[in-house]
C-alpha positions as CSV (number, residue, x, y, z in Angstrom):
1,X,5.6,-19.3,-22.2
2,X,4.7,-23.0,-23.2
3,X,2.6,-23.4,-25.9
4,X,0.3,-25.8,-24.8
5,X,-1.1,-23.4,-22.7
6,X,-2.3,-20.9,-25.1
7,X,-5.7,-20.2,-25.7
8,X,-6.1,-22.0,-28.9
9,X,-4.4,-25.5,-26.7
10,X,-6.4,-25.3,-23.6
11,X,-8.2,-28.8,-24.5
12,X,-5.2,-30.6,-24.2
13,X,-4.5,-29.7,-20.8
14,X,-7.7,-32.3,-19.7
15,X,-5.9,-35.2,-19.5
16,X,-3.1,-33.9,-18.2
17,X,-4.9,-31.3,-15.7
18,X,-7.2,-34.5,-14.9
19,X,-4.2,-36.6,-13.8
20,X,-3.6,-33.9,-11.1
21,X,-7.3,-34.2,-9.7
22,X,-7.6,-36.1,-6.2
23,X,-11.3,-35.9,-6.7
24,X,-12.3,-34.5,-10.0
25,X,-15.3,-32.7,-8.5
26,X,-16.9,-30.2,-10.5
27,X,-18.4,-28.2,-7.8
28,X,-15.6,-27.6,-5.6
29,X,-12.8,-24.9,-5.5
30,X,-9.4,-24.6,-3.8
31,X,-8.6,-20.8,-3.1
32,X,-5.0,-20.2,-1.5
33,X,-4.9,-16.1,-0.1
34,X,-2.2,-14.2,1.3
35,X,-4.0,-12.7,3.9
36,X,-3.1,-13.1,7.7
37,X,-5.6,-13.1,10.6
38,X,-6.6,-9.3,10.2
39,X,-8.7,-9.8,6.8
40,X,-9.2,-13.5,6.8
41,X,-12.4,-13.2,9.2
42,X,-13.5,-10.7,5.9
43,X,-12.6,-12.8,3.4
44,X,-14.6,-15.5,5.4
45,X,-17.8,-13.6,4.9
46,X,-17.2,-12.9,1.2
47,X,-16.4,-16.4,0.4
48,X,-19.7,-17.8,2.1
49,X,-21.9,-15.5,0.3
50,X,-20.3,-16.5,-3.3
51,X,-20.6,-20.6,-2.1
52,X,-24.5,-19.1,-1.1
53,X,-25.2,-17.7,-4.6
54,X,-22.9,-20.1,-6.9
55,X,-23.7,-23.8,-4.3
56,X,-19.8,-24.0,-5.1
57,X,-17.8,-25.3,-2.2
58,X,-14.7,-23.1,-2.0
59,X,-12.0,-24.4,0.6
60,X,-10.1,-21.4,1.6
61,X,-6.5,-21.5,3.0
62,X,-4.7,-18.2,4.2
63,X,-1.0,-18.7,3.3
64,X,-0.2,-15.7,6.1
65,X,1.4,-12.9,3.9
66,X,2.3,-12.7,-0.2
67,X,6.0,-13.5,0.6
68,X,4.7,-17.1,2.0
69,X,2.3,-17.4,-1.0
70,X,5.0,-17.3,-3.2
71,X,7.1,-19.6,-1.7
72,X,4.5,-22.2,-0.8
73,X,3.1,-21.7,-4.7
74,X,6.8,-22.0,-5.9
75,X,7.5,-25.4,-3.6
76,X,4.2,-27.1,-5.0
77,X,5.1,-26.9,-8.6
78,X,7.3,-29.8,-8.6
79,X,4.7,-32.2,-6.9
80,X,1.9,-30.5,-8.8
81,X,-0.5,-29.9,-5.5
82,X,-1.0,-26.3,-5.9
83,X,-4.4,-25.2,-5.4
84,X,-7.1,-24.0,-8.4
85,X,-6.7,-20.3,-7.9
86,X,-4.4,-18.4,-6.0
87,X,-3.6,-14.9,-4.8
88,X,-0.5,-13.1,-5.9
89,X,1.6,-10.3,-8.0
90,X,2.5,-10.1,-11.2
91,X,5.8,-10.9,-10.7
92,X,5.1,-14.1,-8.7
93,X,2.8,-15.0,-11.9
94,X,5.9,-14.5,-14.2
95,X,7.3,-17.8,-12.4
96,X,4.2,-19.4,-12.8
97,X,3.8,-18.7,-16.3
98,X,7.3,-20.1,-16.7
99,X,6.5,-22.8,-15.0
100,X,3.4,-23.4,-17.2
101,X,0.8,-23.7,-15.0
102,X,-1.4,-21.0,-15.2
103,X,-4.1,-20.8,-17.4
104,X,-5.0,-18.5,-19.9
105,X,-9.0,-16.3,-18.7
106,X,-9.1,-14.1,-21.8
107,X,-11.7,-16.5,-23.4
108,X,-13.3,-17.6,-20.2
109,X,-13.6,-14.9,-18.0
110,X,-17.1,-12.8,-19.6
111,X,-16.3,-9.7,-22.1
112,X,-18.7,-7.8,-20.1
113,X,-16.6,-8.9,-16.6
114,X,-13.3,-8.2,-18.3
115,X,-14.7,-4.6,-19.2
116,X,-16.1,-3.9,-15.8
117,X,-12.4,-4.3,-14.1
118,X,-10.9,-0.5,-14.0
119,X,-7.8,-1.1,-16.9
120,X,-5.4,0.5,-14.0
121,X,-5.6,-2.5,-12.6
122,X,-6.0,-5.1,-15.8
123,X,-2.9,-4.3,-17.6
124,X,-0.5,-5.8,-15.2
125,X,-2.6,-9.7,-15.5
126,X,-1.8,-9.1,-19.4
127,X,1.2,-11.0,-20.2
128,X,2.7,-11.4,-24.2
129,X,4.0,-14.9,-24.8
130,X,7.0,-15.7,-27.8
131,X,4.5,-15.5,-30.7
132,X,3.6,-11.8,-29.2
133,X,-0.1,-13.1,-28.4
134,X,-1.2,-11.5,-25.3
135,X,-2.9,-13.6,-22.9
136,X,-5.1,-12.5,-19.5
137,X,-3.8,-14.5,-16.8
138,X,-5.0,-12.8,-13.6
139,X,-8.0,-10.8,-12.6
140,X,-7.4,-8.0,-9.6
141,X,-9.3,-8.8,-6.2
142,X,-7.7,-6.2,-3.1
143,X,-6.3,-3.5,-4.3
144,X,-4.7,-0.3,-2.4
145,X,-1.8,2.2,-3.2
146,X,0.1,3.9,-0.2
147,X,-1.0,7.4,1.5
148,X,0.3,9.5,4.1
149,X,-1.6,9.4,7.3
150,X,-1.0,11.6,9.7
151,X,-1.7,12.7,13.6
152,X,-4.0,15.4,12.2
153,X,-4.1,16.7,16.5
154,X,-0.3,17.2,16.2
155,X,-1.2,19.6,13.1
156,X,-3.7,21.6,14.4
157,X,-1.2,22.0,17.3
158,X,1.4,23.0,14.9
159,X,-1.1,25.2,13.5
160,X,-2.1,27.2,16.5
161,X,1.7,27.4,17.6
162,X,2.7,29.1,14.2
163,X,-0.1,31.1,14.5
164,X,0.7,32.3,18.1
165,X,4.6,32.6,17.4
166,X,5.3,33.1,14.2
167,X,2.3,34.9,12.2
168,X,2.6,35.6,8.9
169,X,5.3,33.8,8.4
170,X,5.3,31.6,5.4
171,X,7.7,28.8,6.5
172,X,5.6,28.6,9.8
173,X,2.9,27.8,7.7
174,X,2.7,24.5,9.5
175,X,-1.4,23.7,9.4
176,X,-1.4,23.1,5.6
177,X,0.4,19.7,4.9
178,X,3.5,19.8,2.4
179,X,2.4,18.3,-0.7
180,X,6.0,17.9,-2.1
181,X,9.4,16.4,-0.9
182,X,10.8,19.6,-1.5
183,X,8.3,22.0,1.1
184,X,8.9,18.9,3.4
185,X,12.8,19.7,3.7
186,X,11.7,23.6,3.8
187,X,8.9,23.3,6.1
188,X,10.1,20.1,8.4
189,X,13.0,22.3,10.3
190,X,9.9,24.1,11.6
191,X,7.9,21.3,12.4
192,X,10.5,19.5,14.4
193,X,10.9,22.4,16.5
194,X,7.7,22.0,17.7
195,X,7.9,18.4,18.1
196,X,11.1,18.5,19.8
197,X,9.4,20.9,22.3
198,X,6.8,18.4,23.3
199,X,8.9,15.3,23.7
200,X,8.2,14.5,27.8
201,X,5.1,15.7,27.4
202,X,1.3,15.5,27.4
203,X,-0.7,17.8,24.9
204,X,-4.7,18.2,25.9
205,X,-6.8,19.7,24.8
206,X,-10.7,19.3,23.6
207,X,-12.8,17.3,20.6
208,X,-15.5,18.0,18.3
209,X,-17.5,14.8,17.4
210,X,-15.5,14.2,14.2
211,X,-12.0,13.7,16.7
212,X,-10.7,16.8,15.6
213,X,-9.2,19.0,18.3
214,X,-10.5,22.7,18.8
215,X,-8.3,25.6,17.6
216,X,-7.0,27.4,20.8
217,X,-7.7,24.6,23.2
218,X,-4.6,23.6,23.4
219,X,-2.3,23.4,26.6
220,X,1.0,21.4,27.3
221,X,1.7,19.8,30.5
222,X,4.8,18.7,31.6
223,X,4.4,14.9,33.1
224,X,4.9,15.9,36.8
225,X,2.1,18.6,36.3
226,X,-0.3,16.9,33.9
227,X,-3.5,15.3,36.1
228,X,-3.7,11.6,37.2
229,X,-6.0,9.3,38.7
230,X,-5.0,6.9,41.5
231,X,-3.3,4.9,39.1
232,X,-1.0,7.4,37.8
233,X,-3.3,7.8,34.4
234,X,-3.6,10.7,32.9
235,X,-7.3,12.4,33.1
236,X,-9.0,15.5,32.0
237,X,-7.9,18.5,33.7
238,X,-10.1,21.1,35.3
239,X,-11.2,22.7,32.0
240,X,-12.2,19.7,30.8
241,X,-9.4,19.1,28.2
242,X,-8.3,15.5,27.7
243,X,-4.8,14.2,27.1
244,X,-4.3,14.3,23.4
245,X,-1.0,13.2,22.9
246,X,1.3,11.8,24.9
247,X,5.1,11.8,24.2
248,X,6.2,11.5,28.2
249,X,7.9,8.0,27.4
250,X,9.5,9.5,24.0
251,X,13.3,10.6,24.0
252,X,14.2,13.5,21.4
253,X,16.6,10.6,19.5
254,X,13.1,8.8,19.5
255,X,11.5,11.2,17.2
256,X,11.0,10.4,13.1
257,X,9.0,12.9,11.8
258,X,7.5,11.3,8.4
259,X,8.2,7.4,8.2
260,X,7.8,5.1,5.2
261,X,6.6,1.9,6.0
262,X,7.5,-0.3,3.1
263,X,11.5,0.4,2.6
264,X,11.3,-1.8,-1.2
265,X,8.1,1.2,-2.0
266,X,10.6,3.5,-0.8
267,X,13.3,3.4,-3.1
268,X,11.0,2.1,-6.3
269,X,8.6,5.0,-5.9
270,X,10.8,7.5,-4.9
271,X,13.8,7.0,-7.4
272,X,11.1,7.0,-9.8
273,X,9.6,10.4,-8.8
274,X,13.4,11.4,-9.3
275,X,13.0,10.5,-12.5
276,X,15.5,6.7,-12.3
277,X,14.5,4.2,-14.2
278,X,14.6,1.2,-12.2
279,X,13.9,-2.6,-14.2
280,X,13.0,-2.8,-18.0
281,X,11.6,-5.8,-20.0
282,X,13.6,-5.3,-23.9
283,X,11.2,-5.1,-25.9
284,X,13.2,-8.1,-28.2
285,X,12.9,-10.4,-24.6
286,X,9.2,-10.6,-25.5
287,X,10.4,-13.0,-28.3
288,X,11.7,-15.8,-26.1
289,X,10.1,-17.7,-23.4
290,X,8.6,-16.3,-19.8
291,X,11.2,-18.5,-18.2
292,X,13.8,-17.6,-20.4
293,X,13.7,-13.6,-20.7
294,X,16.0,-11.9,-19.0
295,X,14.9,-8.1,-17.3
296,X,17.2,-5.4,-17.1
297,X,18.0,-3.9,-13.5
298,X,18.9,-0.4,-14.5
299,X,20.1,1.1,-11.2
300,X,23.6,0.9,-11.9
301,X,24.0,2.5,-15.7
302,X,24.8,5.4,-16.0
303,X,22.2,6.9,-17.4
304,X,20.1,6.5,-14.0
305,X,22.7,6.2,-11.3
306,X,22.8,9.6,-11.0
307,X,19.0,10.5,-10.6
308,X,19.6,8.0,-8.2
309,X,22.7,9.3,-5.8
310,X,20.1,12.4,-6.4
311,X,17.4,11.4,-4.5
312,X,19.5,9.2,-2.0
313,X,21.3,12.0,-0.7
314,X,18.3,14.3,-1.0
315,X,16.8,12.0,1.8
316,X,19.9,11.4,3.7
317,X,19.8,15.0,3.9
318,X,16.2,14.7,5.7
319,X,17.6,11.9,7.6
320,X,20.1,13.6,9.6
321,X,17.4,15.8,10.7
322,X,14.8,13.8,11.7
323,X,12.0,14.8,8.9
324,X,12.3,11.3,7.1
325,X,13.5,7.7,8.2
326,X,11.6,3.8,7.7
327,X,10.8,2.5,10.7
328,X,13.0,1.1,13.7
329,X,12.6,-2.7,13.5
330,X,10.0,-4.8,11.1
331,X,8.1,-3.2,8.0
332,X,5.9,-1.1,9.7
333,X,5.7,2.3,11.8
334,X,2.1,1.7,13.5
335,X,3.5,1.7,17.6
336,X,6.1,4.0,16.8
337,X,2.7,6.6,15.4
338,X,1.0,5.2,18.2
339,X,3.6,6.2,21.1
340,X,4.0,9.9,19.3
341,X,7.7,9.0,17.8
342,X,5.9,9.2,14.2
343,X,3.8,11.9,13.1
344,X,3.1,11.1,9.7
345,X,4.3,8.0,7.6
346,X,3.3,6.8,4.1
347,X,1.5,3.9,4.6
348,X,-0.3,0.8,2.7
349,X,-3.7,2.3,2.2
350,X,-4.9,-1.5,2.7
351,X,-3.4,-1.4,6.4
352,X,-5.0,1.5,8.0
353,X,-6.7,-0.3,10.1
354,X,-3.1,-1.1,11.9
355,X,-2.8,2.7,12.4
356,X,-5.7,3.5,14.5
357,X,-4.0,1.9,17.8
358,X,-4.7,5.1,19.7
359,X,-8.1,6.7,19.8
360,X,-6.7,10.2,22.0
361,X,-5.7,11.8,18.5
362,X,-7.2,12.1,15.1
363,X,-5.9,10.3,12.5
364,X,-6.0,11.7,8.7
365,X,-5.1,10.5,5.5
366,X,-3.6,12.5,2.6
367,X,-1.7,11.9,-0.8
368,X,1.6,10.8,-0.9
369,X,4.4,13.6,-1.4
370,X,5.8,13.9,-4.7
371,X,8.7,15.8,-6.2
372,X,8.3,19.3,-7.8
373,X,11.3,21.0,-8.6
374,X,12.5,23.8,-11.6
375,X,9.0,23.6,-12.9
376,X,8.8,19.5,-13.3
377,X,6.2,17.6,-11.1
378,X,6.1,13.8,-11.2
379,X,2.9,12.8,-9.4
380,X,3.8,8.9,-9.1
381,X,2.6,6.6,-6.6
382,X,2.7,2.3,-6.6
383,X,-0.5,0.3,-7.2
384,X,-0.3,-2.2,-4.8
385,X,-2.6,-5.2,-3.7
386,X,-3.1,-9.3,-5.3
387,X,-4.9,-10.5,-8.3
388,X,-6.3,-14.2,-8.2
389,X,-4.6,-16.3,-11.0
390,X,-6.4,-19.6,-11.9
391,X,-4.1,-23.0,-12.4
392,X,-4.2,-26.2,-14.1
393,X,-4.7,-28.2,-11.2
394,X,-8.2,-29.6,-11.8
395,X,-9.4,-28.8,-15.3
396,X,-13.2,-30.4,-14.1
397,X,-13.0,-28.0,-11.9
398,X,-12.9,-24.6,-14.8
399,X,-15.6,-23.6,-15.1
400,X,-16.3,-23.2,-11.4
401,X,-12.9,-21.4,-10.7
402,X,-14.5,-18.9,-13.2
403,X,-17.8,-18.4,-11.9
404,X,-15.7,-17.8,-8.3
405,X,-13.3,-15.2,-9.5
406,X,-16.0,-13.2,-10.9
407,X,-18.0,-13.5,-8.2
408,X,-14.8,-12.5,-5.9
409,X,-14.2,-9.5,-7.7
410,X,-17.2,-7.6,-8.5
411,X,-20.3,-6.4,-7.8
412,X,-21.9,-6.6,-4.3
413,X,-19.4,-9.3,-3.5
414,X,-16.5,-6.7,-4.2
415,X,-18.2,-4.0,-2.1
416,X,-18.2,-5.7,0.7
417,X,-14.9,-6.9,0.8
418,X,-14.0,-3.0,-0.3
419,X,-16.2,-1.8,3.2
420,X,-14.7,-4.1,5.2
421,X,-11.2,-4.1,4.4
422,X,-10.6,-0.4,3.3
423,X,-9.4,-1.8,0.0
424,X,-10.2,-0.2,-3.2
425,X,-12.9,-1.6,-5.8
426,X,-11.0,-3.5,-8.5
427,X,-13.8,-3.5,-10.3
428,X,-16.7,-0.1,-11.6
429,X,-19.4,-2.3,-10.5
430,X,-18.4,-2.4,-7.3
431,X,-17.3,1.3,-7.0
432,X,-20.3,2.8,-8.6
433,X,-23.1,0.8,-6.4
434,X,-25.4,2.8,-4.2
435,X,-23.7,0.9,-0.9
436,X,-20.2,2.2,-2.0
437,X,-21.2,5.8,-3.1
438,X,-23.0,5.7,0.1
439,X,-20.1,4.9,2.1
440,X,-17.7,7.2,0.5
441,X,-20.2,10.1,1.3
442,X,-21.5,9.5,4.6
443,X,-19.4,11.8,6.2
444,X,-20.7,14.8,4.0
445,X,-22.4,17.4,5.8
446,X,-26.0,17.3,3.7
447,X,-26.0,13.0,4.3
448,X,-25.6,13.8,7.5
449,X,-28.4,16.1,7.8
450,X,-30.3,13.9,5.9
451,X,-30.0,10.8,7.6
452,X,-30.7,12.3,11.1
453,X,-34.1,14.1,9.3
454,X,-35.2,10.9,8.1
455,X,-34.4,9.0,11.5
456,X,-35.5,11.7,13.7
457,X,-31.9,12.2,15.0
458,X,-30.1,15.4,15.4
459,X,-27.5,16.4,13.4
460,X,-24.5,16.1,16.4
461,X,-26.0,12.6,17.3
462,X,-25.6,11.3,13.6
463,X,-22.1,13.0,13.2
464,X,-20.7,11.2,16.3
465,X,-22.1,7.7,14.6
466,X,-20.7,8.6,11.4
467,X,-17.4,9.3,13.3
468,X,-17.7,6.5,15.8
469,X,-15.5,3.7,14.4
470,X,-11.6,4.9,13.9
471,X,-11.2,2.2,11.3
472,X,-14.1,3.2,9.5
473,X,-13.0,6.7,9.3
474,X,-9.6,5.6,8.1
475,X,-11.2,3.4,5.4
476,X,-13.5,5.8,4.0
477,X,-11.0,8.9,3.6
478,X,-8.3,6.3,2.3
479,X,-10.9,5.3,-0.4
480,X,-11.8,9.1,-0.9
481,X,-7.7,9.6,-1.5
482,X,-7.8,6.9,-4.0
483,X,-11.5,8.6,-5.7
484,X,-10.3,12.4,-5.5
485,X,-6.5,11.9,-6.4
486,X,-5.1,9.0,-7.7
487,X,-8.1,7.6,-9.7
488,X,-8.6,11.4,-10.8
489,X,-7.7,12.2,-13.9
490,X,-7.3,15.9,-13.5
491,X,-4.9,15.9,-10.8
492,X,-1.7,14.5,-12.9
493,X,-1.3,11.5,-10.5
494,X,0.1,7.7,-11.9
495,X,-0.5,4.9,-10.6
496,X,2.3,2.4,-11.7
497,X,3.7,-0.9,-11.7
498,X,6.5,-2.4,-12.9
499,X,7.1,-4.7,-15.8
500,X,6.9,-8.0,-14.0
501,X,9.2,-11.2,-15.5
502,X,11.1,-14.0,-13.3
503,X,13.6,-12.4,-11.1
504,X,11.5,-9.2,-10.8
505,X,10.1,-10.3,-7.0
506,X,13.8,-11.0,-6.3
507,X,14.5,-7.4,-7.0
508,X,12.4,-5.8,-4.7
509,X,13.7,-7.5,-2.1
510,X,17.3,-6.8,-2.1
511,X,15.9,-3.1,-3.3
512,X,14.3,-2.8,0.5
513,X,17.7,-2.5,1.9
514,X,18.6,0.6,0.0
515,X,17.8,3.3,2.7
516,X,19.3,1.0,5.3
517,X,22.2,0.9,3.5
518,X,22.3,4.6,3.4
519,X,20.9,5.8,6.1
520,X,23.5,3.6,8.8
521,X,26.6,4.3,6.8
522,X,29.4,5.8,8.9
523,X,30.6,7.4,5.7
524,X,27.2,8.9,4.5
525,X,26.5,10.6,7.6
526,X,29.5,12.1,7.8
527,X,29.4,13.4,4.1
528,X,26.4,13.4,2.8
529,X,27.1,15.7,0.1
530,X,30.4,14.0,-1.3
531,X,29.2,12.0,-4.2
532,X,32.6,10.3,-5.0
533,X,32.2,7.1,-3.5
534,X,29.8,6.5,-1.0
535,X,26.3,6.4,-2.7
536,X,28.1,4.1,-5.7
537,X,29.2,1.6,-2.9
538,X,25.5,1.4,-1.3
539,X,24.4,0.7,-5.7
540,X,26.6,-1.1,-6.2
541,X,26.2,-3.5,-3.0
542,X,22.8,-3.9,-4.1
543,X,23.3,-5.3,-7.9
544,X,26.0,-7.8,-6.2
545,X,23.6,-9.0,-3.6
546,X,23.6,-12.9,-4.4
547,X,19.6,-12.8,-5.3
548,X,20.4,-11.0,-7.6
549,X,24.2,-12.4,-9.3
550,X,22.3,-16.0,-8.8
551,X,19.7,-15.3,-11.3
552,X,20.1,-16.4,-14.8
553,X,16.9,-14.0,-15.4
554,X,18.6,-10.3,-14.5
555,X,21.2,-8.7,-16.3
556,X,22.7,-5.8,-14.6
557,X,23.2,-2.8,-16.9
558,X,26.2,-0.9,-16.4
């Protein structure tokens, strides 16, 4: 971490910073983002409220996902045209910071701003440079975590067909979602034989205004015998129950009960909750510069490879029976929930939108599983989602880039993004307005029966407003997740991230392959409970991968 961009230097950088400048305004703002056409229209809004309130100009550009961010950031350090403050992760700042052109916000960003950010999500924009100084060089904007959401119809219907074939049973216990990994692979032998049992199928049945089917309204159809229009469509039948679910067009081999979208999530959080290390900073790396420390990749020693081969065969095991798999093709398992060949999947809390393709079934939202085993629980979970760094680019220009990022992330501006988006509030402002406590509650019986008494509504007429909007449903009990659970302090959850330095973002990638790796080996599936060999070879292809044998800033511990 260069020197001249400590706190204590920053007036140096004017001349330099200046040079960069192709039109030294004061009142003008470049903001790069890593969003792609679902939240840009959002972010739109947000951005010409803060140019309303502040008269800054701020010229937006979406970069189309954080993978192109960081590339597009990374190619525009040599020619120095990268823009005044730009979305990103800590790790993408490491390069940056190595690259010495961020600059420092501890002084300029307000004491009173820098408290109102929740720490959860402050820590990770605090980086320690050689002289152990620790400097702020990000603020968080969209933040999110990852859930389990879930075709809450196919539950109920789970529910009613333990209930009518196996009462009393506690493995048929099937309408009370496993919270663990470990009631998953006791419990998902039982779900799948009900899922198995509708695949060709269409499941009615009837709705309450919230989308949630009635108990004991259920009835199967095969495809020949369910009802159809002219077209061949399927319509209510002559009880009035609609078609739920369909799963005619899905084949048994189809079916993957829980899905995890994110496969680099996958194996972080889940070694994790096995109890794996996975990278460490030495604390004696601190000493030398960003761009010269060197993070340890711990997969391979000893200490955690085994933890590791744990929890890979653990979900191999799953695997072969069709409770667990990441998706098909591409990073996500939205069509596959759509069609019925996913019931649940853990899920980017700030994508639920994507997950609401189908409005026949009601979709829910839970924590993620954890493990629990012998008496130890590890209640972990990611903290995902950017924070907005601020470059050298323009120095004119500082003092606006400030007055923007706070304006960005909190307060009204915040909580609209948050209701608009499904993100979580980065900052209490935000969270604790009247407009977000509103919107977290709405759905509550009493604000119901408020609202309709002080509109002259009835209380079924509100609740079907309230429930109107899939997306909105999804946002709100996302957020509650994050409120309840994860943000709770009582309920033992963590939300973590990991130790971010050059070669970190590298990581993650190769890292996404893991399950792949294991789940389409020949050799795995045919033994997945020899340990000799197998899981090693899948480790050890992974600390070999060239991202990761290229990089002068990993060491691979074995």
């Amino acid at each position: 971490m260069k020197k001249i961009k400590g706190t204590a230097a920053l007036t140096l950088l004017t001349v330099a910073a200046g040079a960069l400048s192709s039109c030294g305004g004061e009142n003008k703002v470049e903001f790069w983002s890593s969003f792609g056409n679902t939240y840009d229209a959002a972010l739109t809004t947000v951005i010409n409220l803060v140019q309303e309130d502040t008269g800054i100009k701020i010229e937006h550009e979406s970069q189309g996902s954080y993978p192109n961010i960081y590339k597009n950031m990374t190619a525009m350090i040599g020619p120095m045209t990268y823009p005044d403050i730009a979305m990103g992760y800590p790790d993408h700042f490491a390069h940056y910071i190595g690259s010495d052109i961020l600059v420092p916000l501890e002084d300029r960003i307000s004491e009173e701003v820098q408290k109102d950010y929740y720490s959860e999500y402050m820590d990770e924009n605090w980086f320690v440079d050689s002289e152990g100084n620790k400097h702020l060089y990000g603020v968080p904007f969209n933040k999110s975590t990852e859930v389990l959401g879930y075709n809450g119809t196919f539950v109920q219907y789970c529910a009613d067909y333990s209930q009518a074939n196996h009462p009393g049973d506690e493995l048929w216990n099937l309408g009370v979602i496993p919270e663990t990994w470990q009631d998953w692979a006791k419990r998902g032998p039982q779900y799948m034989v009900v899922y198995k049992e509708m695949v060709g199928k269409v499941l009615y049945g009837k709705r309450t205004n919230t989308g949630d089917a009635i108990s004991g309204e259920f009835k199967l159809y095969t495809k020949e015998a369910a009802p159809k229009n002219g077209a061949g469509e399927f319509i209510p039948d002559g009880d009035q129950k609609e078609p739920l679910i369909d799963m005619t067009h899905v084949t048994e081999s189809d079916l993957r009960l829980v899905s995890w979208d994110a496969t680099d999530n996958a194996f972080i959080t889940l070694i994790k909750q096995w109890g794996a290390k996975y990278t460490e900073l030495p604390a004696s790396q601190l000493k030398e510069e960003m761009d010269e420390r060197v993070g340890d990749l711990l997969i391979a020693s000893p200490a955690e490879k085994e933890k590791i081969i744990d929890c890979l065969q653990f979900f191999k095991k799953l695997q072969k029976q069709q409770i667990f798999n990441t998706p098909k093709s591409g990073n996500f398992s939205s069509d596959a929930f759509a069609d019925g060949s996913v019931m649940f999947m853990v899920c980017s809390s700030g994508g639920l939108s994507y997950n609401t393709k189908n409005p026949t079934y009601r979709f829910k939202i839970a924590p993620i599983p954890y493990y629990s085993e012998g008496g130890t629980s590890r209640k972990l979970v990611i903290s995902q989602g950017a924070n907005i760094c601020m470059t050298d680019a323009h120095s004119k220009r500082y003092d606006a880039n400030v007055k923007v990022l706070e304006k960005l992330t909190t307060a009204e501006y915040q909580t609209e993004w948050c209701l608009k988006t499904g993100y979580y509030p980065c900052s209490k402002s935000a969270a604790e307005s009247q407009k977000y406590q509103d919107f977290l509650h709405e759905a509550d019986p009493a604000k119901i029966q408020e609202y309709a008494d002080a509109h002259q509504m009835s209380y079924a007429d509100r609740e079907k407003e309230v429930y109107a909007t899939q997306a909105k449903v999804a946002y709100r009990e996302g957020s509650q997740v994050n409120s309840n659970y994860y943000m709770n302090s009582s309920t033992g959850w963590t939300k973590f991230v990991d130790e971010a330095f050059i070669g970190s973002a590298e990581i993650r990638l190769v890292v996404a392959d893991a399950f792949k790796y294991v789940f389409n080996s020949d050799a795995i599936t045919a033994n997945p409970d020899d340990r000799s060999a197998y899981y090693t070879d899948v480790i050890e292809k992974l600390v070999t991968d060239v991202k990761i044998t290229s990089s002068k800033n990993i060491h691979v511990v074995k």
